[in-house]
C-alpha positions in Angstrom: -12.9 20.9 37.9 -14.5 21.7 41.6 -14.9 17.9 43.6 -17.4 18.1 46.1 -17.8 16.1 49.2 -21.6 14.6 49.8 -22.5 13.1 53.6 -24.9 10.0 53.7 -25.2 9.5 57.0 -25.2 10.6 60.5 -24.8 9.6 64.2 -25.0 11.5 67.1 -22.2 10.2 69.4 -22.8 9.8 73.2 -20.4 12.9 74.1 -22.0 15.0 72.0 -19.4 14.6 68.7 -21.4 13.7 65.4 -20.1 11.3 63.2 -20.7 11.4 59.2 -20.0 9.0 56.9 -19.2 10.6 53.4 -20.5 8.5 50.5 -17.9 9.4 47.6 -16.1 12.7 46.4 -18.3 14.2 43.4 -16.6 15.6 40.5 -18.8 18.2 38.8 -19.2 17.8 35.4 -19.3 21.1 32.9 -22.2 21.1 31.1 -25.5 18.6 31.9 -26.3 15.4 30.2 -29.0 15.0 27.3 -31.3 12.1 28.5 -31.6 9.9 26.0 -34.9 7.5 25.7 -34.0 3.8 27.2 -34.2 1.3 24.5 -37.0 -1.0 24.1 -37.4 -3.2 27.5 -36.6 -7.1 26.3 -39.4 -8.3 28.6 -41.9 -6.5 26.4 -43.1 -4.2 28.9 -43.1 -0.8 26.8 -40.8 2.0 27.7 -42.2 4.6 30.6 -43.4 8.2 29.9 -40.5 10.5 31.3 -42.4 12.8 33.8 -41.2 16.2 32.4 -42.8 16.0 28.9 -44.4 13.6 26.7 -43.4 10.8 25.3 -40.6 10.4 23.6 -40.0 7.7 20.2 -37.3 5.3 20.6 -34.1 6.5 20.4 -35.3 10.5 20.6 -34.1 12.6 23.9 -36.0 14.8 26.1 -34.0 17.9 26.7 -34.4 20.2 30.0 -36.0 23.5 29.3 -34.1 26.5 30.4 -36.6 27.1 33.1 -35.6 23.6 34.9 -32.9 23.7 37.9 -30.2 21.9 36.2 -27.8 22.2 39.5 -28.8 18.2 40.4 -27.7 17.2 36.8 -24.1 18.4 37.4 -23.2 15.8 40.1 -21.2 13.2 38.9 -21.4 10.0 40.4 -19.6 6.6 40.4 -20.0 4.5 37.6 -22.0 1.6 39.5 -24.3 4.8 40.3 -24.1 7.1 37.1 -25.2 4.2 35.1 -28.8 4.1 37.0 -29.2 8.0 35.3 -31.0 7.0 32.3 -33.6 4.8 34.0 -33.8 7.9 36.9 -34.7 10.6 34.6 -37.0 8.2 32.6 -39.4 8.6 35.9 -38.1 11.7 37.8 -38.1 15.3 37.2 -35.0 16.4 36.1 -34.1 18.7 38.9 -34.3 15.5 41.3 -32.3 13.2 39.4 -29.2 13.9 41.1 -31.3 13.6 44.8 -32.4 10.6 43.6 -28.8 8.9 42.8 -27.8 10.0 46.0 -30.4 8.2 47.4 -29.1 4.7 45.1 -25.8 5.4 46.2 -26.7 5.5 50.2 -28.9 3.2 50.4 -28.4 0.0 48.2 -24.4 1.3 46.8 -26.2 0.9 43.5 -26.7 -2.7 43.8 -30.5 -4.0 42.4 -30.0 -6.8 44.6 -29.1 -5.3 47.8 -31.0 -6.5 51.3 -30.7 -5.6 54.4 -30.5 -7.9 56.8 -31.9 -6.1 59.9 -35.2 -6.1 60.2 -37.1 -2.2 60.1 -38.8 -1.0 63.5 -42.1 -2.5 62.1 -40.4 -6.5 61.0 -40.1 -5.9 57.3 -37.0 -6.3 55.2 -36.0 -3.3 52.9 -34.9 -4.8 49.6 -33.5 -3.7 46.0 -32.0 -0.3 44.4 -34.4 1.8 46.5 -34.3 0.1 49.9 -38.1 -0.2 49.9 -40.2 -2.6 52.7 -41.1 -5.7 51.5 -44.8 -5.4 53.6 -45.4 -2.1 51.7 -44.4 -3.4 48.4 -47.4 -5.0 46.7 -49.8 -2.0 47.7 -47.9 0.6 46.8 -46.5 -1.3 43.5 -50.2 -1.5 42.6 -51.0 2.0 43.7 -48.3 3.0 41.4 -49.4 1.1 38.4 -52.9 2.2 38.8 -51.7 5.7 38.8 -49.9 5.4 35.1 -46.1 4.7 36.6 -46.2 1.2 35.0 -44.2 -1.4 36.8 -44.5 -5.2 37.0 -44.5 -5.4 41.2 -41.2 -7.1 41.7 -39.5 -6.2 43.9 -36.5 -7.1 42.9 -36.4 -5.6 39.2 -35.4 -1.8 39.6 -37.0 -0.7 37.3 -40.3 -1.4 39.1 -38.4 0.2 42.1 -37.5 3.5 40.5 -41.6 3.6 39.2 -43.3 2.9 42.7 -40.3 5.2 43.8 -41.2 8.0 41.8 -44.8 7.6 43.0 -43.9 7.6 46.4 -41.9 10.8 46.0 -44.6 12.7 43.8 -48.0 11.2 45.0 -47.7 10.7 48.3 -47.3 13.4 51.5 -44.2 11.9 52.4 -42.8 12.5 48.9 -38.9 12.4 49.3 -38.8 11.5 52.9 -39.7 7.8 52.1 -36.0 7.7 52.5 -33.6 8.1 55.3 -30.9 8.8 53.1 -33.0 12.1 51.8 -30.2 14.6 50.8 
């Protein structure tokens, strides 16, 4: 079993030395993971449309056609992070599901409920599984809805998060680099 090493962050030292902070070891797993459809949400909201096919009957699985970069997939993470996969690869493409649990693990650790307390460059407060700005939030939560990636605008729930975050990423010119923890 190969273990690879993934860097989160870095910071440019005043003598010229870099210093990285490495999330976690990875321990790649040997064959990728069926996606199984998320059972039915107890708030009533119905389940999402995965982005790579159709829709998919409750308790069916969307498989990844041999055609689809599975290299993302075989990145194992922590258990607080692996156990955000099944809502990830209900919005994302399946090639970025493993970009996209990086991105959990740097920025919130996996925690729905983590804040940062320092403020951004513009005064807003980045908040929940994603990290997103709480200014930004309620347009782009609609935006999001409006454009079929259903989500209630909270905030706080991460399942709204991983919608409007898979909006941001696919709809918007920024796409991935809404985040500074971007592998």
């Amino acid at each position: 079993m190969a273990v690879v090493a993934v860097a989160c962050d870095a910071k440019q030292l005043g003598d010229g030395a870099t210093v990285r902070r490495v999330a976690h070891d990875r321990a790649l797993a040997a064959t990728p993971p069926v996606t199984t459809a998320s059972p039915p949400d107890p708030t009533g909201r119905p389940a999402p449309t995965p982005v790579d096919g159709g829709t998919v009957p409750p308790g069916g699985t969307v498989t990844v056609p041999p055609s689809t970069p599975v290299d993302s997939l075989l990145v194992m993470f922590r258990d607080e992070i692996e156990a955000w996969r099944p809502d990830v690869a209900t919005w994302f493409r399946a090639a970025d599901v493993g970009r996209v649990l990086h991105i959990i693990d740097c920025e919130s650790d996996g925690r729905w409920d983590a804040e940062n307390p320092n403020r951004a460059a513009n005064g807003m407060y980045a908040k929940g599984l994603m990290q997103h700005l709480d200014g930004y939030w309620p347009s782009r939560a609609a935006k999001a809805a409006d454009a079929g990636y259903r989500n209630g605008g909270d905030i706080w729930n991460p399942l709204d998060q991983l919608a409007v975050s898979a909006w941001l990423a696919y709809n918007t010119p920024q796409g991935f680099d809404h985040w500074e923890c971007n592998p």
